[in-house]
HTML snippet that shows the backbone in 3Dmol.js (N, CA, C, O; Angstrom):
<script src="https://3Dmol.org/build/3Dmol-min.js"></script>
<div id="view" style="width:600px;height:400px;position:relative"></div>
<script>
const pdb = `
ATOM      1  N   UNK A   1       0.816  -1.175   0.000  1.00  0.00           N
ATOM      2  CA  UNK A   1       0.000   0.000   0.000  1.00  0.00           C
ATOM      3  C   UNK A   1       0.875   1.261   0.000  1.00  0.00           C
ATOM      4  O   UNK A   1       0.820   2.167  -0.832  1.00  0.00           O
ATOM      5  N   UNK A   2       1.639   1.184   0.993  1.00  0.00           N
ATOM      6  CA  UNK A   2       2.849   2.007   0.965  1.00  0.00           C
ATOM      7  C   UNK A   2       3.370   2.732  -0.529  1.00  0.00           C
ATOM      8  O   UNK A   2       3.562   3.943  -0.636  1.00  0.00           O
ATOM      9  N   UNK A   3       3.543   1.802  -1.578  1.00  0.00           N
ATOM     10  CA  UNK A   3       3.977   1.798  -2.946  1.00  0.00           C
ATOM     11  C   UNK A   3       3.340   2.870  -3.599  1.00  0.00           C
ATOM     12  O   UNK A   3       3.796   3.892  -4.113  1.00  0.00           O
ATOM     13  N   UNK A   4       1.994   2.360  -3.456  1.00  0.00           N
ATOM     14  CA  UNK A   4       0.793   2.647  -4.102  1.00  0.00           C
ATOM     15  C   UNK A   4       0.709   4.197  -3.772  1.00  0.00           C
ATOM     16  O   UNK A   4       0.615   5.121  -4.581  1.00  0.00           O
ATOM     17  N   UNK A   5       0.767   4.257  -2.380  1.00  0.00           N
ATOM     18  CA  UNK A   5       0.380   6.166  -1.613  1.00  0.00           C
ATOM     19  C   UNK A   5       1.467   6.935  -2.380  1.00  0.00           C
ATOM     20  O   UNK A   5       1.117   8.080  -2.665  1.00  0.00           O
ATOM     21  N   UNK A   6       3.135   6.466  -2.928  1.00  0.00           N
ATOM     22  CA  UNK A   6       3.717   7.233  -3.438  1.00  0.00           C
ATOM     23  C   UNK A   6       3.651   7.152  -4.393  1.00  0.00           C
ATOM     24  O   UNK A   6       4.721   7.500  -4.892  1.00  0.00           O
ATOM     25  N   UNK A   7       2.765   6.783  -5.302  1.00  0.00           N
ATOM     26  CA  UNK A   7       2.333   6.841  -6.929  1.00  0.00           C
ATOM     27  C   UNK A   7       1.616   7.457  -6.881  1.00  0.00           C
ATOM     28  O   UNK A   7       1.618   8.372  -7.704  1.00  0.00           O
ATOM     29  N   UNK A   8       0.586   7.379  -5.948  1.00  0.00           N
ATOM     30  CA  UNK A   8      -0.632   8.399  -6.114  1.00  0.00           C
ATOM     31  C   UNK A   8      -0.215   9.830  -5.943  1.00  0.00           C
ATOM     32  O   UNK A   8      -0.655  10.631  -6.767  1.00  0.00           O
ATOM     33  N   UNK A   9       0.811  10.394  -4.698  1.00  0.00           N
ATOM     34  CA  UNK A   9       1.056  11.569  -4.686  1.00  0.00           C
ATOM     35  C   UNK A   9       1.941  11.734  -5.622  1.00  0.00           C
ATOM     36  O   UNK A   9       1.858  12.838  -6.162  1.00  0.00           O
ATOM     37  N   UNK A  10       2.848  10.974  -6.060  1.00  0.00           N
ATOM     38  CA  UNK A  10       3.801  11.564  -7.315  1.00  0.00           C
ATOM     39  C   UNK A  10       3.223  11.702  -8.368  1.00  0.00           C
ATOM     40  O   UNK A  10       3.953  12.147  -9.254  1.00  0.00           O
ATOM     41  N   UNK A  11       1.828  11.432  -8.759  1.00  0.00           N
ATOM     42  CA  UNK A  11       1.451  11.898  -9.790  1.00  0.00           C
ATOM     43  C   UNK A  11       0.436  13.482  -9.830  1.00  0.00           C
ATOM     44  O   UNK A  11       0.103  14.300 -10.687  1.00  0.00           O
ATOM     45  N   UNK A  12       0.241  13.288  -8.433  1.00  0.00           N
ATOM     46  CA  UNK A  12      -0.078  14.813  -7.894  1.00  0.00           C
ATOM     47  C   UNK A  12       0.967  15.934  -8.019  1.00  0.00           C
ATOM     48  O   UNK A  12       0.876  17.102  -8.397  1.00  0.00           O
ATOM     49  N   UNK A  13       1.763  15.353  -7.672  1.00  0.00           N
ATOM     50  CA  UNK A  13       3.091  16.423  -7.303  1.00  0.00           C
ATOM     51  C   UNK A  13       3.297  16.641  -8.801  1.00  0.00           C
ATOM     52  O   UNK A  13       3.453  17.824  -9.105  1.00  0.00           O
ATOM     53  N   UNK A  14       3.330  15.758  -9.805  1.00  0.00           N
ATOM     54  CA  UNK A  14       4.127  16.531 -11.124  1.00  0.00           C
ATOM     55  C   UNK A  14       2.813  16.564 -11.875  1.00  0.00           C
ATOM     56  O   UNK A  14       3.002  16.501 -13.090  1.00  0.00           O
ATOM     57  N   UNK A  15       1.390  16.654 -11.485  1.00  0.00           N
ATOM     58  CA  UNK A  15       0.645  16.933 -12.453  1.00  0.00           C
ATOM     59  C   UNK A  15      -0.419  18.467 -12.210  1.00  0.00           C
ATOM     60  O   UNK A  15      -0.899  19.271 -13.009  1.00  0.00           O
ATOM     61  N   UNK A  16      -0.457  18.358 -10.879  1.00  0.00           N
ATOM     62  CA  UNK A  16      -1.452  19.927 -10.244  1.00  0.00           C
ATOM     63  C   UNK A  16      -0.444  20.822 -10.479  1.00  0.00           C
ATOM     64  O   UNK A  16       0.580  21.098  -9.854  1.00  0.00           O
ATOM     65  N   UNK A  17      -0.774  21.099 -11.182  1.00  0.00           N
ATOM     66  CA  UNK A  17      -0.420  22.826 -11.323  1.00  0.00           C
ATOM     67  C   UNK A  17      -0.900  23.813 -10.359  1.00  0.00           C
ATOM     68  O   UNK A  17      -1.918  23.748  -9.671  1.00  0.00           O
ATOM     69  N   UNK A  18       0.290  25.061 -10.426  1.00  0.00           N
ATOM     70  CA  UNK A  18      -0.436  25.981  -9.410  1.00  0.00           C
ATOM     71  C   UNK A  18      -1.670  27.017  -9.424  1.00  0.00           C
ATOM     72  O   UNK A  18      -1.539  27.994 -10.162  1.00  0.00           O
ATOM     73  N   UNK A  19      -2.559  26.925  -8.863  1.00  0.00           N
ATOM     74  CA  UNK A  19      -3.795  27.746  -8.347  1.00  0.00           C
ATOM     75  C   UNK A  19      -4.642  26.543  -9.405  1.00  0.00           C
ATOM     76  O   UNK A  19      -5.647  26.992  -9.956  1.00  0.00           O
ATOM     77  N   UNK A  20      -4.249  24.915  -9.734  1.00  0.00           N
ATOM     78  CA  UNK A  20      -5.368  23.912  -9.728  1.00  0.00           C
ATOM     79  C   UNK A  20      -5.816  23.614  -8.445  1.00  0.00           C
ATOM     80  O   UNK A  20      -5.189  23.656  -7.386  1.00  0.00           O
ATOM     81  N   UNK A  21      -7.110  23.272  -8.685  1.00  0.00           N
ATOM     82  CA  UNK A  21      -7.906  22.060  -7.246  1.00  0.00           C
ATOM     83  C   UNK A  21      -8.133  20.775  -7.992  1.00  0.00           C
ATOM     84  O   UNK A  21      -8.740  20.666  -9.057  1.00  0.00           O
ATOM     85  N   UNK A  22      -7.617  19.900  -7.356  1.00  0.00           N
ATOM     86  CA  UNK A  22      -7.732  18.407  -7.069  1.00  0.00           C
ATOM     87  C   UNK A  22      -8.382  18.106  -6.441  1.00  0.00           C
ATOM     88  O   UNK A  22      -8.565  18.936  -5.550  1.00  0.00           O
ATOM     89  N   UNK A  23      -9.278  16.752  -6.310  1.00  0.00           N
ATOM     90  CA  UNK A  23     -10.025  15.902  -5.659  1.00  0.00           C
ATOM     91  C   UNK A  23      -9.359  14.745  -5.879  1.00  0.00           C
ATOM     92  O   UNK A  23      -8.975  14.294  -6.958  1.00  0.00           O
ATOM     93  N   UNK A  24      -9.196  14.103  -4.347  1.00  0.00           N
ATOM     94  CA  UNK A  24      -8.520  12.840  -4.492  1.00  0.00           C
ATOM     95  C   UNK A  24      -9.351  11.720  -3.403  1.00  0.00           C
ATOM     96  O   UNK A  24      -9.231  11.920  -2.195  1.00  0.00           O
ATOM     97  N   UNK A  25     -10.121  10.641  -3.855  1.00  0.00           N
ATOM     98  CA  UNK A  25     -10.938   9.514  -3.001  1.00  0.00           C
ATOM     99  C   UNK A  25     -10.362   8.176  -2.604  1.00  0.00           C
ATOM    100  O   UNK A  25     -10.793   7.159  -3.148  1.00  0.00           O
ATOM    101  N   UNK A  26      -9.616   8.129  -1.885  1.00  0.00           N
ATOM    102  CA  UNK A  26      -8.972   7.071  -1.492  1.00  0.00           C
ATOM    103  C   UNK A  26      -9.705   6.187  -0.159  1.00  0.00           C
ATOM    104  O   UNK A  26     -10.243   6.853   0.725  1.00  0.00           O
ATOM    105  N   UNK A  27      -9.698   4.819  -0.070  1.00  0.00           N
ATOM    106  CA  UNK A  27      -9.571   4.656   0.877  1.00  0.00           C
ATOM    107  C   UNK A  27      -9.023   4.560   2.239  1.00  0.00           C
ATOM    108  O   UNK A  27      -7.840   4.229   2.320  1.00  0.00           O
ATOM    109  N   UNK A  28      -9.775   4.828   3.492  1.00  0.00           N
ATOM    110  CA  UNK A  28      -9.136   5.588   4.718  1.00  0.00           C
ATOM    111  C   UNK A  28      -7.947   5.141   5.380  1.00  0.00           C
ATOM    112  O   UNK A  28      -7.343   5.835   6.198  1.00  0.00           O
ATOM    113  N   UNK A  29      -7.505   3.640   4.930  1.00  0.00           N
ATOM    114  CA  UNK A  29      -6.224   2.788   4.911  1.00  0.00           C
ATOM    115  C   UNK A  29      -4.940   3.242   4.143  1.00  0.00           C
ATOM    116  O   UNK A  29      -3.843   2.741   4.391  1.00  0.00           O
ATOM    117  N   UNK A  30      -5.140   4.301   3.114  1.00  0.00           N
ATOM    118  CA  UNK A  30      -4.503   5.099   1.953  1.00  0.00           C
ATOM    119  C   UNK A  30      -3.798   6.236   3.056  1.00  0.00           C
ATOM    120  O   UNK A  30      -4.327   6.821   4.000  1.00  0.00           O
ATOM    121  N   UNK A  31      -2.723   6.282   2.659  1.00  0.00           N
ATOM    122  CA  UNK A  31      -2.176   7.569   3.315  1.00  0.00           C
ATOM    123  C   UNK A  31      -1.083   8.160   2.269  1.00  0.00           C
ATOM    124  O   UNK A  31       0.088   8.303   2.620  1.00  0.00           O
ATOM    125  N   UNK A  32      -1.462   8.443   1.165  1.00  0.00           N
ATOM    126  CA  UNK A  32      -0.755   8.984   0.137  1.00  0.00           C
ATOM    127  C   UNK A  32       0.003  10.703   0.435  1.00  0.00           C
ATOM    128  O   UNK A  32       1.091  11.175   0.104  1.00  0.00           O
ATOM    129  N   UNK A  33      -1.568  11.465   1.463  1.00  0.00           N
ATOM    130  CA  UNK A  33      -1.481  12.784   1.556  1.00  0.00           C
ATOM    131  C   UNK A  33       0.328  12.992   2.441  1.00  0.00           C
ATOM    132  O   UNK A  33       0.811  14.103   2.658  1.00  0.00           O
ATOM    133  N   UNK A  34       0.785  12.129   2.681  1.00  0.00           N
ATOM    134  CA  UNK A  34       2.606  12.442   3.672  1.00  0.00           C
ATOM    135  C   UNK A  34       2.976  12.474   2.537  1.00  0.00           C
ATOM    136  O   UNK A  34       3.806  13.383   2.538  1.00  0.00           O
ATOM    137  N   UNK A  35       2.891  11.944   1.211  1.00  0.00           N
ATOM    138  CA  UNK A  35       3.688  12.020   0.500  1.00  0.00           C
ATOM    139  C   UNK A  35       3.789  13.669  -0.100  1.00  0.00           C
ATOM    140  O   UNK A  35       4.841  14.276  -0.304  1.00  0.00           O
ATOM    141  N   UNK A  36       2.469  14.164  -0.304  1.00  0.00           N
ATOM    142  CA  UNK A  36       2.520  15.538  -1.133  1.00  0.00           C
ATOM    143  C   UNK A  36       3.344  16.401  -0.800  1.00  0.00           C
ATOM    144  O   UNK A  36       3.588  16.606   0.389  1.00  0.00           O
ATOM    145  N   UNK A  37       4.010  17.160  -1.913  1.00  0.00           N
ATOM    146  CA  UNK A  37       4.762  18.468  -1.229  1.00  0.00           C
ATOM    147  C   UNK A  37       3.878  19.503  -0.757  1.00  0.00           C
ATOM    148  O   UNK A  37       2.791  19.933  -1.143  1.00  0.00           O
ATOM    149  N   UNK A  38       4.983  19.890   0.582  1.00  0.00           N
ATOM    150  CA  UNK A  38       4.437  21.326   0.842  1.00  0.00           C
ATOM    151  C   UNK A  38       3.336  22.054   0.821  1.00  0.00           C
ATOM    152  O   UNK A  38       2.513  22.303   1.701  1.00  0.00           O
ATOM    153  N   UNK A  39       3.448  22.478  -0.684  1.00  0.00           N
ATOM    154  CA  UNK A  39       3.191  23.521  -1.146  1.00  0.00           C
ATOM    155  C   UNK A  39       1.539  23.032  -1.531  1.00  0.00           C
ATOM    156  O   UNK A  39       0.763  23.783  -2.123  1.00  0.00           O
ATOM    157  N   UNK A  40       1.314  22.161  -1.246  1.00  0.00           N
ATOM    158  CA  UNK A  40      -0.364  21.241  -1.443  1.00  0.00           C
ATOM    159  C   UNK A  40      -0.767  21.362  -0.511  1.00  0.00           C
ATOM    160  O   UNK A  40      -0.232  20.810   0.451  1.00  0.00           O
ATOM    161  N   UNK A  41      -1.970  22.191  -0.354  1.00  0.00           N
ATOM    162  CA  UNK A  41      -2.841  22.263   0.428  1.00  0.00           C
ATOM    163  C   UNK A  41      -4.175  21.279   1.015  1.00  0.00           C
ATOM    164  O   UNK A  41      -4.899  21.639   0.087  1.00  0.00           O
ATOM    165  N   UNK A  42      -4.917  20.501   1.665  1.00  0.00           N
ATOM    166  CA  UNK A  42      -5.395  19.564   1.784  1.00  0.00           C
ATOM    167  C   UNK A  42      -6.430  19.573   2.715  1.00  0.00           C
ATOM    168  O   UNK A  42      -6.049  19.509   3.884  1.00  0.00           O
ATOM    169  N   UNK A  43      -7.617  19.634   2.531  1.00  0.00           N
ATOM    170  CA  UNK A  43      -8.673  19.949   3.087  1.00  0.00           C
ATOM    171  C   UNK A  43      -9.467  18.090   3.170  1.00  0.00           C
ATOM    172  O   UNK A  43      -9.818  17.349   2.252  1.00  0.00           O
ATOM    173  N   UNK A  44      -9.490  17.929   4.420  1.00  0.00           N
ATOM    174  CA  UNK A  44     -10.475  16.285   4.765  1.00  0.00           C
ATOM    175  C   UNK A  44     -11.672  16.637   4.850  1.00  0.00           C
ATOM    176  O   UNK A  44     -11.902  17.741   5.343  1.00  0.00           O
ATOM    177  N   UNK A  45     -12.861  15.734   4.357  1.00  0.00           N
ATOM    178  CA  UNK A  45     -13.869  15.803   4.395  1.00  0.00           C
ATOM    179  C   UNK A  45     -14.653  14.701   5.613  1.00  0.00           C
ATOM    180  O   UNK A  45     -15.868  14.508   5.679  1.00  0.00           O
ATOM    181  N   UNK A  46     -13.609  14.076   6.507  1.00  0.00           N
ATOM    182  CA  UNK A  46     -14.426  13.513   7.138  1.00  0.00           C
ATOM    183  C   UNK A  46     -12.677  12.977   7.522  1.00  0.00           C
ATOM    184  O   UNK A  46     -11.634  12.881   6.875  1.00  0.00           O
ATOM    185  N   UNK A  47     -13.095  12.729   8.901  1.00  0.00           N
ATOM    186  CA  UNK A  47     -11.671  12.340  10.166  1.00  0.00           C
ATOM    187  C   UNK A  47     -11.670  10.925   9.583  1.00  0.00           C
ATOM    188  O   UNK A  47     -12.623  10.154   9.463  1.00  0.00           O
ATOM    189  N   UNK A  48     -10.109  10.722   9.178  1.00  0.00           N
ATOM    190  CA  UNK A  48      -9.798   9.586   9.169  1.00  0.00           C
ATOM    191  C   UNK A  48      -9.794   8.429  10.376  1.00  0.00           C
ATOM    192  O   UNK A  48     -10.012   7.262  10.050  1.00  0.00           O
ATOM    193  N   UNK A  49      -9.583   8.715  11.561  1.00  0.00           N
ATOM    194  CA  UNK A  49      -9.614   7.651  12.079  1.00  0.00           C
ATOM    195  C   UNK A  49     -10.875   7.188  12.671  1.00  0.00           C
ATOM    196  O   UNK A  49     -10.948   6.055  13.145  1.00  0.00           O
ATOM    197  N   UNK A  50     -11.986   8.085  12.673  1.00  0.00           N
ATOM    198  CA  UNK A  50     -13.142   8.005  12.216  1.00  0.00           C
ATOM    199  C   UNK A  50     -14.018   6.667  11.717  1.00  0.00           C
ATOM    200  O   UNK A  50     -14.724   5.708  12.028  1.00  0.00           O
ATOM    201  N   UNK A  51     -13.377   7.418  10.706  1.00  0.00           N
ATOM    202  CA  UNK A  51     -13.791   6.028   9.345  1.00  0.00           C
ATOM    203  C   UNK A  51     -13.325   4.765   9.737  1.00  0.00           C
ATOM    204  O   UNK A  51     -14.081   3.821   9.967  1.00  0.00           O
ATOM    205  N   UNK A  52     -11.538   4.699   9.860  1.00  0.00           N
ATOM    206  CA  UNK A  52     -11.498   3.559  10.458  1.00  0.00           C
ATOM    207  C   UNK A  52     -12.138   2.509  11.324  1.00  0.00           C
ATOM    208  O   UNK A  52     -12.421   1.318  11.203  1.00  0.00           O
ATOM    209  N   UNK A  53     -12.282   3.697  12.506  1.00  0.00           N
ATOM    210  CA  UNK A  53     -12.926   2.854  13.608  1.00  0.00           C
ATOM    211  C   UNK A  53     -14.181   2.087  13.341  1.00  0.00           C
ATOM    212  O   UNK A  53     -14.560   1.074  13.929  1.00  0.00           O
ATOM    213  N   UNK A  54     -14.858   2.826  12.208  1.00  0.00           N
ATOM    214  CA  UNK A  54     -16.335   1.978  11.802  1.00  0.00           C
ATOM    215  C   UNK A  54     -16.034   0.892  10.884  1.00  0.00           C
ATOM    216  O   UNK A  54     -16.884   0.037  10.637  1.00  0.00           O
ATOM    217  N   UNK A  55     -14.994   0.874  10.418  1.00  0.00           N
ATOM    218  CA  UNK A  55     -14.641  -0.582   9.709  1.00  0.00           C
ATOM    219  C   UNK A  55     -14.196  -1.523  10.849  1.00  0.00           C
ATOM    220  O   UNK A  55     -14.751  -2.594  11.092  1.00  0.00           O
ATOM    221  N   UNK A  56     -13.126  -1.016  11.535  1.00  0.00           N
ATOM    222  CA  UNK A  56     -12.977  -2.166  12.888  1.00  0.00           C
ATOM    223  C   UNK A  56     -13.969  -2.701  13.282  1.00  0.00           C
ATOM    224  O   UNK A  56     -13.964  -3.930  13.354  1.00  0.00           O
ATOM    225  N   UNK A  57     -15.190  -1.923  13.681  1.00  0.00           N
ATOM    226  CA  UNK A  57     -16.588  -2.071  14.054  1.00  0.00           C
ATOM    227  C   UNK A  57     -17.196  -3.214  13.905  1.00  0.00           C
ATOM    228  O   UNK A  57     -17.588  -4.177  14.564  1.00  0.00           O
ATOM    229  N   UNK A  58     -17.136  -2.623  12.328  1.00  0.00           N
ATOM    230  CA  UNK A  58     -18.055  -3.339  11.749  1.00  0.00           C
ATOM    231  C   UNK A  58     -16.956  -4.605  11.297  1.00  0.00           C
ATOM    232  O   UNK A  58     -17.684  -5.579  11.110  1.00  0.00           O
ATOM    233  N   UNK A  59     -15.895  -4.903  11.109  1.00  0.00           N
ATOM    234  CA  UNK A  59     -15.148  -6.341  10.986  1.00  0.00           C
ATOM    235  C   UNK A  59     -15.113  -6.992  11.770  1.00  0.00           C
ATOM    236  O   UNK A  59     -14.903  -8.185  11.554  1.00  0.00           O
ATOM    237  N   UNK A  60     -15.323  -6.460  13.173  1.00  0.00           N
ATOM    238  CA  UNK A  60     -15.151  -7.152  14.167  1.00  0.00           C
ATOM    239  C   UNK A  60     -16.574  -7.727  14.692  1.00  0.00           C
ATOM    240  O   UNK A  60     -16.707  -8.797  15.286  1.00  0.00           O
ATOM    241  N   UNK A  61     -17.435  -6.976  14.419  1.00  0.00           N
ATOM    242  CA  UNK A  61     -18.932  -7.724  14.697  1.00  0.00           C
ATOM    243  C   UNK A  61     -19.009  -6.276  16.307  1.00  0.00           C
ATOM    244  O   UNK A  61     -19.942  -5.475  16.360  1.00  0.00           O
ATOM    245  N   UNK A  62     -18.397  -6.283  16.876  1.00  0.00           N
ATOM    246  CA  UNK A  62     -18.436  -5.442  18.010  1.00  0.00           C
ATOM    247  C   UNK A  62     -19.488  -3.793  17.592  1.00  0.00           C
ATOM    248  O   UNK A  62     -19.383  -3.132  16.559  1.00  0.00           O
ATOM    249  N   UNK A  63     -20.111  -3.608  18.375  1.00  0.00           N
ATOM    250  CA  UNK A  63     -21.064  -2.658  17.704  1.00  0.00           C
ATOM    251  C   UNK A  63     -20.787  -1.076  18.996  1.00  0.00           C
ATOM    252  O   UNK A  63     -21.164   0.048  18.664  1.00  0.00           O
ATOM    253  N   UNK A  64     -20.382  -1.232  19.812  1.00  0.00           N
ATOM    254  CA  UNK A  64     -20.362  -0.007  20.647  1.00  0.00           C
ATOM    255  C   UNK A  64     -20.518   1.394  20.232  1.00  0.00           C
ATOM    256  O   UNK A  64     -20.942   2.355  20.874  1.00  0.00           O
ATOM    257  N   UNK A  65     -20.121   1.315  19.114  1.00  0.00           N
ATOM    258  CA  UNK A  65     -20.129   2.574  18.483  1.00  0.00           C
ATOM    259  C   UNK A  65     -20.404   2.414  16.942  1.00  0.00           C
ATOM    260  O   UNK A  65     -20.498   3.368  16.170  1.00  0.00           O
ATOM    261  N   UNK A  66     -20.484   1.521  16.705  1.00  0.00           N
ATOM    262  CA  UNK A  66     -20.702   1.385  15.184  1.00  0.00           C
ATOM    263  C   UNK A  66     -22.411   2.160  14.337  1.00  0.00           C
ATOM    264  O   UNK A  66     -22.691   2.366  13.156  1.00  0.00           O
ATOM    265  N   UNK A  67     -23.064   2.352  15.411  1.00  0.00           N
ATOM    266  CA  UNK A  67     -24.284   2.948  14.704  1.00  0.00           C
ATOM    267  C   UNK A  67     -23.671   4.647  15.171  1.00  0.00           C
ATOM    268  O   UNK A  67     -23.712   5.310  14.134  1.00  0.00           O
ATOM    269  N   UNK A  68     -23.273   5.304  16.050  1.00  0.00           N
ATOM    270  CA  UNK A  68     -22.476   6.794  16.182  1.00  0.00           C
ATOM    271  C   UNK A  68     -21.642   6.914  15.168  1.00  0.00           C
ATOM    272  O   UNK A  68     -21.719   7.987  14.570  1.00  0.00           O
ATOM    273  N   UNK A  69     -20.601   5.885  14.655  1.00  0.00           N
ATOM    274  CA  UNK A  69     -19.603   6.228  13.751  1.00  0.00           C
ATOM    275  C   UNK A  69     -20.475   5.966  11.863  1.00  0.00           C
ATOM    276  O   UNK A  69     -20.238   6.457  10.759  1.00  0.00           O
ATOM    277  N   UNK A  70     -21.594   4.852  12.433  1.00  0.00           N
ATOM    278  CA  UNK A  70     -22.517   5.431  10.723  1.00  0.00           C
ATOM    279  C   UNK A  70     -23.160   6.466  10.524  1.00  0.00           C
ATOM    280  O   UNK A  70     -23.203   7.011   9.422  1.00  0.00           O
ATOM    281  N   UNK A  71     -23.675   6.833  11.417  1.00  0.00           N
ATOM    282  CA  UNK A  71     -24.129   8.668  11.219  1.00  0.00           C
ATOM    283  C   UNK A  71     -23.282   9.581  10.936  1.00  0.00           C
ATOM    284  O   UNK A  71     -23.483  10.588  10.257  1.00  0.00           O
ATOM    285  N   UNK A  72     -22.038   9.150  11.601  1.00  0.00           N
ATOM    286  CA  UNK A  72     -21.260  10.037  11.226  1.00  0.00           C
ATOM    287  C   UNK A  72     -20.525  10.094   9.529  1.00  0.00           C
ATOM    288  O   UNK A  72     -20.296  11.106   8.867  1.00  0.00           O
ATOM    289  N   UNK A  73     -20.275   8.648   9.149  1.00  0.00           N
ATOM    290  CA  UNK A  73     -20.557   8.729   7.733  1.00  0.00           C
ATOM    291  C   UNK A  73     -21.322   8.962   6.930  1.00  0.00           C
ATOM    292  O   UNK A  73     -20.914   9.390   5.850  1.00  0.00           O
ATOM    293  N   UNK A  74     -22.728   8.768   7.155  1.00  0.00           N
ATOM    294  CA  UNK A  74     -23.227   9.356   6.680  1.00  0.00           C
ATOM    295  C   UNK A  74     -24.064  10.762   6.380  1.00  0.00           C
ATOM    296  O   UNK A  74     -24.884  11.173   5.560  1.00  0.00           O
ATOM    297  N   UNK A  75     -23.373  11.231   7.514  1.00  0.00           N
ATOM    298  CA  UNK A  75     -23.593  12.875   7.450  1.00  0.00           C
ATOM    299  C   UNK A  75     -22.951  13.731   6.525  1.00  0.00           C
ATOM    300  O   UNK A  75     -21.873  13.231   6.202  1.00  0.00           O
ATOM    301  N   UNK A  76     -23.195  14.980   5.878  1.00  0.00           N
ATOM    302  CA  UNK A  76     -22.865  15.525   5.444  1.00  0.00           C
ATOM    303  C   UNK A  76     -21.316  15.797   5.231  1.00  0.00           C
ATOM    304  O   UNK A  76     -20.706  15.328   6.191  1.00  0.00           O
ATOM    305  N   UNK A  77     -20.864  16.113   4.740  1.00  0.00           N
ATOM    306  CA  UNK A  77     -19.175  16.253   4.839  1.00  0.00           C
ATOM    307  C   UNK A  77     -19.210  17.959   4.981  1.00  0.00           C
ATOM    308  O   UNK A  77     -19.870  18.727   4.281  1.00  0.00           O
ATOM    309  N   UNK A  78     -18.333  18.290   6.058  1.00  0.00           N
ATOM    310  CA  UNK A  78     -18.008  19.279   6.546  1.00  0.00           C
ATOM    311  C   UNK A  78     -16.280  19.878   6.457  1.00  0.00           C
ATOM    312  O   UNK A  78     -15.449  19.625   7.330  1.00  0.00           O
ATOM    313  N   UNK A  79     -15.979  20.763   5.123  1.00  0.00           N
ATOM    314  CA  UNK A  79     -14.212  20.372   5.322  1.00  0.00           C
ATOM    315  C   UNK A  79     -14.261  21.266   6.320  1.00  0.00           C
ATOM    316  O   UNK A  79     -13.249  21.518   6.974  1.00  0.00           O
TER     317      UNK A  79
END
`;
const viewer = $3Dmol.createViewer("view");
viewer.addModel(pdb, "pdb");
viewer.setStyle({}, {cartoon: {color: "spectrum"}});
viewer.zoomTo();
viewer.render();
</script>
């Protein structure tokens, strides 16, 4: 996956031009955004570890929070 996060930002890095906006949808296991330079600005639409936790959740069968952390996906996105 590792591999993968620095392909994805290296093709960011030599393809956004300056004063472009990008949209990038990865899954929340993806951590491409360490790779970007600098100078890339990066606005989340929803807390990564967040998300996670509702996949643990829900892989694990364990529910404590798994109906709080689906509302929270499925709420609106707030950057």
């Amino acid at each position: 996956m590792h591999a993968r996060d620095k392909f994805i930002a290296r093709m960011i890095n030599e393809r956004l031009k300056e004063g472009e906006v990008g949209v990038l949808f990865t899954g929340s296991y993806h951590d491409a955004l360490r790779y970007l330079e600098a100078d890339i600005s990066v606005t989340r639409v929803k807390e990564r570890e967040r998300v996670n936790a509702y996949f643990q959740e829900f892989l694990s069968g364990v529910d404590s929070r798994f109906e709080e952390l689906g509302k929270y996906l499925a709420s609106p996105a707030s950057p």
